[in-house]
C-alpha positions as CSV (number, residue, x, y, z in Angstrom):
1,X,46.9,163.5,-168.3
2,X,45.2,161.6,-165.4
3,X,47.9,159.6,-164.2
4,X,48.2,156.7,-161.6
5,X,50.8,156.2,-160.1
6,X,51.8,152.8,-158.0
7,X,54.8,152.8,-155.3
8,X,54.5,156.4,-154.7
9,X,56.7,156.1,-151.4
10,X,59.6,155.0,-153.0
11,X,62.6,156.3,-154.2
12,X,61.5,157.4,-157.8
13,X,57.7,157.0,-157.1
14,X,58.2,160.5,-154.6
15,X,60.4,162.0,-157.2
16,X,57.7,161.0,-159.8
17,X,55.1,162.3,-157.6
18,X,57.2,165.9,-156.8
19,X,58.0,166.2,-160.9
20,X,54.4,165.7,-161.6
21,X,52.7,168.2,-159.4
22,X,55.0,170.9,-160.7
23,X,52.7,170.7,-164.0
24,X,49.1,172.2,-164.3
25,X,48.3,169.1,-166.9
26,X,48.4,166.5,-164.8
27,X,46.0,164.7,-161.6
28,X,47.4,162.5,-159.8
29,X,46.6,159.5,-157.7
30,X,49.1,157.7,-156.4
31,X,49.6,154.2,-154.6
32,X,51.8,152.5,-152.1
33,X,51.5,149.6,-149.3
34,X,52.2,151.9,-146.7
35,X,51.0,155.3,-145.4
36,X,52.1,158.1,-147.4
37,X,55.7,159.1,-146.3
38,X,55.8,161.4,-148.9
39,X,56.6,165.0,-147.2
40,X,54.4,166.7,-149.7
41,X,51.4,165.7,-149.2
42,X,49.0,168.3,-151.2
43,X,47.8,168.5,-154.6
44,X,47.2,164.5,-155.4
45,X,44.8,161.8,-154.0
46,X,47.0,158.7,-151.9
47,X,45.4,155.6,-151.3
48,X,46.9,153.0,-149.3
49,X,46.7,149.8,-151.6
50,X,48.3,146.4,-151.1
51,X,50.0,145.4,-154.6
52,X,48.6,141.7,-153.7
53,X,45.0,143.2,-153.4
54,X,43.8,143.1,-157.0
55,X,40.5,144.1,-155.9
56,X,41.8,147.1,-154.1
57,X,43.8,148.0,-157.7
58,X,40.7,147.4,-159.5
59,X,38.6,149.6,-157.7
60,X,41.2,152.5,-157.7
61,X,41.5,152.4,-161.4
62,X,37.9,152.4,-162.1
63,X,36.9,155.6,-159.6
64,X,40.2,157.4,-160.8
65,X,39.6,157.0,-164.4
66,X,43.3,157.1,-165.3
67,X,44.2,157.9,-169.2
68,X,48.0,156.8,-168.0
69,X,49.1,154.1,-165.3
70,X,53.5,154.0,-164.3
71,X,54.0,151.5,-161.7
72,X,57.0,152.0,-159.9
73,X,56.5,149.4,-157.3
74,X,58.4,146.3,-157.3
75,X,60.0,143.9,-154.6
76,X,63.7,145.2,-155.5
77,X,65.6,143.1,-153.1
78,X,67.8,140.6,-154.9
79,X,68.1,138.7,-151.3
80,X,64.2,139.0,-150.5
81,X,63.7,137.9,-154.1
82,X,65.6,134.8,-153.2
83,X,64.1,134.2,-150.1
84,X,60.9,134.9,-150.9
85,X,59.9,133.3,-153.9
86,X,56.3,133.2,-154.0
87,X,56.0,136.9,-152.7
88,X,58.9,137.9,-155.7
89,X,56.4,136.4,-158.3
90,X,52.9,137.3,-156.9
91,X,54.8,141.1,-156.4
92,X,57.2,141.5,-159.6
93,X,55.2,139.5,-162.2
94,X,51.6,139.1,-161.1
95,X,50.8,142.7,-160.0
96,X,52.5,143.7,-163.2
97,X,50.7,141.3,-165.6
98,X,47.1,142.5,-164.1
99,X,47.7,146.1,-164.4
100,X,49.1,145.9,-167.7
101,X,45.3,143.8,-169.0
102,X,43.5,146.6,-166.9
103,X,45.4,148.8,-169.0
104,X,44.5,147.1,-172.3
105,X,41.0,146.5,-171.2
106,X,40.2,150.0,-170.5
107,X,43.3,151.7,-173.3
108,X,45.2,153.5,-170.5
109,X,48.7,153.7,-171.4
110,X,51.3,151.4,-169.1
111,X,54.7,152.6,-167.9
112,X,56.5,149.7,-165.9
113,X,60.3,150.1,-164.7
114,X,62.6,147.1,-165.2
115,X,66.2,146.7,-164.4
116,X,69.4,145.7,-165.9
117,X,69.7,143.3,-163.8
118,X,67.5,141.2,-166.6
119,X,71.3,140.6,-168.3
120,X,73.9,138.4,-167.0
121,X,76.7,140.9,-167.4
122,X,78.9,139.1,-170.1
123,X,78.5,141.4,-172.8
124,X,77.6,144.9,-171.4
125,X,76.8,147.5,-172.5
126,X,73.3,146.3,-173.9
127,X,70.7,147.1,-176.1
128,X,67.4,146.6,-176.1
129,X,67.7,143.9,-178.3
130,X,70.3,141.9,-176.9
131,X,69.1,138.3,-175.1
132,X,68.7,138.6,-171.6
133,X,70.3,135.9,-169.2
134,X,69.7,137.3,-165.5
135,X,71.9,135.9,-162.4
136,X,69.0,136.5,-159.8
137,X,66.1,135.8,-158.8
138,X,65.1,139.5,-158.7
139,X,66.2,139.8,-162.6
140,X,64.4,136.8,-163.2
141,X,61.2,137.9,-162.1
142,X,61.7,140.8,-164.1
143,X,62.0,139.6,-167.3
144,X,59.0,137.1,-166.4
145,X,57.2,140.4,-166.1
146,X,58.6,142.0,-169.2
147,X,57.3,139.2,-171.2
148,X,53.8,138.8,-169.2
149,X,53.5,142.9,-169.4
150,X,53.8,142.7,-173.7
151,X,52.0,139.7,-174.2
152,X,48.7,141.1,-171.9
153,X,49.5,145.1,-173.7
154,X,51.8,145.2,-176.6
155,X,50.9,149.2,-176.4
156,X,52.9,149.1,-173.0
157,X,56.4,151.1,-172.1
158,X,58.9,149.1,-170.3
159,X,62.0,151.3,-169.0
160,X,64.7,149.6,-167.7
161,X,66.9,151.3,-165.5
162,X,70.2,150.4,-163.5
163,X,71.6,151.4,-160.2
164,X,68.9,154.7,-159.2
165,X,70.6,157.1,-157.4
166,X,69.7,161.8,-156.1
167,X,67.8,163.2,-153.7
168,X,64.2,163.6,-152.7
169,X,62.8,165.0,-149.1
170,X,61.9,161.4,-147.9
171,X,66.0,160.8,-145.5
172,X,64.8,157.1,-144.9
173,X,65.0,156.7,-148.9
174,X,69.1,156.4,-149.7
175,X,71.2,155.3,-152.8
176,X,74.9,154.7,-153.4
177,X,75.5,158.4,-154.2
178,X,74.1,159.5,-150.6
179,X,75.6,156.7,-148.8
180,X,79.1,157.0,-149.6
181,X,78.9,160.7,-149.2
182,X,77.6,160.5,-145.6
183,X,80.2,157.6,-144.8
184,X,83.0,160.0,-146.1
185,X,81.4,162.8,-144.3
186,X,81.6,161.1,-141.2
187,X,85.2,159.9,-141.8
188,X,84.1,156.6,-141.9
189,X,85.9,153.7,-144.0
190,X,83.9,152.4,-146.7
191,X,84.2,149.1,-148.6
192,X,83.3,149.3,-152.3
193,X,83.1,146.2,-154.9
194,X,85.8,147.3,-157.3
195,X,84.9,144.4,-160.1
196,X,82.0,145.7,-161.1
197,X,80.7,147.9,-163.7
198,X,77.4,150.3,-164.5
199,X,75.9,153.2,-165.5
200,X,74.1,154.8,-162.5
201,X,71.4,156.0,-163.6
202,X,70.2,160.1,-161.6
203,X,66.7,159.7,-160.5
204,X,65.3,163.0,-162.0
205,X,66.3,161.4,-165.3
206,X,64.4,158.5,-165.1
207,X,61.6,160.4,-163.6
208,X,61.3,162.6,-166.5
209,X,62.1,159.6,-168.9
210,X,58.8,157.9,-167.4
211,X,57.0,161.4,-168.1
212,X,58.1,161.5,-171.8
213,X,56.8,157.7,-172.4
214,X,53.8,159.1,-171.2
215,X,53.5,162.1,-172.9
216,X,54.2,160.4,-176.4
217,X,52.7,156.9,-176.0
218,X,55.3,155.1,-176.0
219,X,55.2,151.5,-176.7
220,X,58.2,148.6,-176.3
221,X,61.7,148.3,-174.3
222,X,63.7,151.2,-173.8
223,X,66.6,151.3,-171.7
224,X,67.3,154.6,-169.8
225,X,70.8,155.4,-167.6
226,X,73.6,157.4,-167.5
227,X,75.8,157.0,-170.7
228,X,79.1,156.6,-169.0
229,X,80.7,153.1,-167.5
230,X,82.2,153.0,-163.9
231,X,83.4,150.7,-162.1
232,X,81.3,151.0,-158.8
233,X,84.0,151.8,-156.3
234,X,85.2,155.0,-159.2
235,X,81.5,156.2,-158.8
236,X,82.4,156.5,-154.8
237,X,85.5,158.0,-155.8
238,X,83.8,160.5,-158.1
239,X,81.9,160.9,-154.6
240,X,84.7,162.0,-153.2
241,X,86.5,164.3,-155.5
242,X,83.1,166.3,-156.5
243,X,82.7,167.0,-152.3
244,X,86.4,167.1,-151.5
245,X,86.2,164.0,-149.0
246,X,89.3,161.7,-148.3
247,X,89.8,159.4,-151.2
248,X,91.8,157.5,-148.8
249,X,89.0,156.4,-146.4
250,X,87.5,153.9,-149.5
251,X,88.8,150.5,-149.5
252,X,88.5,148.0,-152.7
253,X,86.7,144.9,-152.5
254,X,85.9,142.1,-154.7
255,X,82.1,141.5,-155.2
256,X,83.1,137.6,-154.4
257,X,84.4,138.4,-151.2
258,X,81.1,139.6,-150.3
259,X,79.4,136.7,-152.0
260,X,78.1,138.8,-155.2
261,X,80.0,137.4,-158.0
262,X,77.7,135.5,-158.8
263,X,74.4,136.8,-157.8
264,X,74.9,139.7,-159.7
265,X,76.0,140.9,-163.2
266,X,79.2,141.8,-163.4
267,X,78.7,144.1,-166.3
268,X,76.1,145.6,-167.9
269,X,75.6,149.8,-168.7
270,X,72.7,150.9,-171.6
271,X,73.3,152.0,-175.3
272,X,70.7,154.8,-175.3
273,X,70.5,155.3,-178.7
274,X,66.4,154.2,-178.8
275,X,65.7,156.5,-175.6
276,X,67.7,159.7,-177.1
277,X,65.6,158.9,-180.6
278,X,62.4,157.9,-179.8
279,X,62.0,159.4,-176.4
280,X,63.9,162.3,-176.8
281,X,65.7,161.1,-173.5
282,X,69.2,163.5,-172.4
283,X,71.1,161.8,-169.6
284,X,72.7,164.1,-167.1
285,X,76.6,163.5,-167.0
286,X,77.1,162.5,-163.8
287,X,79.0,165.4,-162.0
288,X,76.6,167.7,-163.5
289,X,74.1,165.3,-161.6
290,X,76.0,165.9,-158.3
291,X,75.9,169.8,-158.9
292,X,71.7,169.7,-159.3
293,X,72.2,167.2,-156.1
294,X,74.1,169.8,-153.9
295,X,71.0,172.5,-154.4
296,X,68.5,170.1,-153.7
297,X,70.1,169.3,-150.6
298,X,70.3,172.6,-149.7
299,X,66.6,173.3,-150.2
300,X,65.8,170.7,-148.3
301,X,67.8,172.4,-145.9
302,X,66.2,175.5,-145.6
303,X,62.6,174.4,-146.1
């Protein structure tokens, strides 16, 4: 596989990138708006690329030659989204919509990541099948790009995904997971929305869930998470009893006290039954995910 690969310096566009190089089938060339901040920095061409630059895209796709394109980057901000509309659409359905008619154009399979945030929360958790109703401008945008991506490549993966959480070398990149345990760490009180509900979904996972829509072609929504439902603030407490921190340092709040009751769904979780069957997707229980999380912080340690 020749694969391109677009937000490379995020969180699961440098896991992507470190999963990828660990094969001897695969050249890479990946993308992002910024330098590389990747730590590994060998075995794969980088080009700094402005999603907005269509040109730019163009031009990378036709020298690489790619036979498989998994864009990663997105404007994921549901404030930015707000406050920047024009950027939200030009970034989260525009970019999208091209590369998916490059794709078509030149039959190079598309892998885009989409959120949960596409549902409203009422009736979580979802299928693929289920309307979508999003509370955001962020989950707005994309199901605009859902829609643009099938209508331009009906041949195209979409992999939705909901709250991304591990480890990679990058420390500027955090999650939920690595917050909390730092906070707790530090034996600092945290505040944690106790009203809301997901499935958290361990970064490798959806890494190697992108690999296997690759890999087999895969065409159509597929949603990809954890297969368990927590409440946010028992995900932090997980946190806390898997590292042996003081339970008693995180406070309950209410996501309307800190003005997200409305702005985002209150729940929403995957059925995974299409992954699992089509895909051949596992999800990682999540303390197994926090035991494969301790030894890659510990490599990272030592290296």
């Amino acid at each position: 596989m020749r694969i391109l690969l677009t937000g490379s310096n995020g969180f699961l566009g440098q896991k992507l990138t470190d999963m990828l190089l660990d094969r001897n089938d695969v050249s890479l060339f990946c993308t992002s708006k910024s330098p590389n901040r990747n730590p590994n920095q060998s075995g794969y061409a980088f080009q700094q690329i402005a999603l907005e630059d269509r040109e730019d895209l163009r031009q990378a796709i036709t020298s690489f030659k790619p036979t498989h394109i998994i864009h990663t980057a997105a404007m994921s901000s549901v404030e930015a989204c707000e406050q920047e509309p024009e950027r939200c659409q030009q970034v989260n359905v525009e970019t999208p919509r091209l590369l998916a008619e490059i794709a078509a154009q030149h039959h190079i399979h598309y892998t885009f990541i989409s959120t949960d945030f596409v549902f409203d929360g009422q009736n979580g958790p979802y299928r693929e099948t289920d309307p979508t109703g999003p509370c955001n401008a962020y989950g707005n945008s994309k199901i605009k790009a859902e829609t643009a991506v099938l209508a331009a490549n009906p041949q195209a993966a979409i992999l939705r995904a909901i709250l991304v959480y591990g480890v990679i070398a990058d420390k500027n990149r955090s999650n939920l997971i690595l917050w909390a345990k730092s906070k707790l760490e530090n034996k600092e009180p945290i505040q944690v929305v106790s009203d809301q509900w997901r499935m958290p979904t361990w970064v490798d996972d959806l890494a190697r869930a992108c690999i296997l829509a690759a890999e087999k072609q895969a065409a159509g929504l597929y949603h990809i998470s954890g297969d368990t439902l927590y409440s946010i603030i028992e995900v932090v407490q997980q946190v806390a009893d898997y590292w042996r921190l003081d339970n008693s340092l995180i406070r309950p709040i209410a996501a309307e006290t800190i003005g997200q009751a409305k702005n985002r769904p209150r729940t929403t979780g995957f059925i995974l039954d299409k992954a699992k069957t089509q895909l051949g997707y596992t999800p990682t229980p999540l303390e197994d995910t926090f035991r494969q999380m301790d030894i890659q912080l510990l490599k990272l340690q030592q290296s």
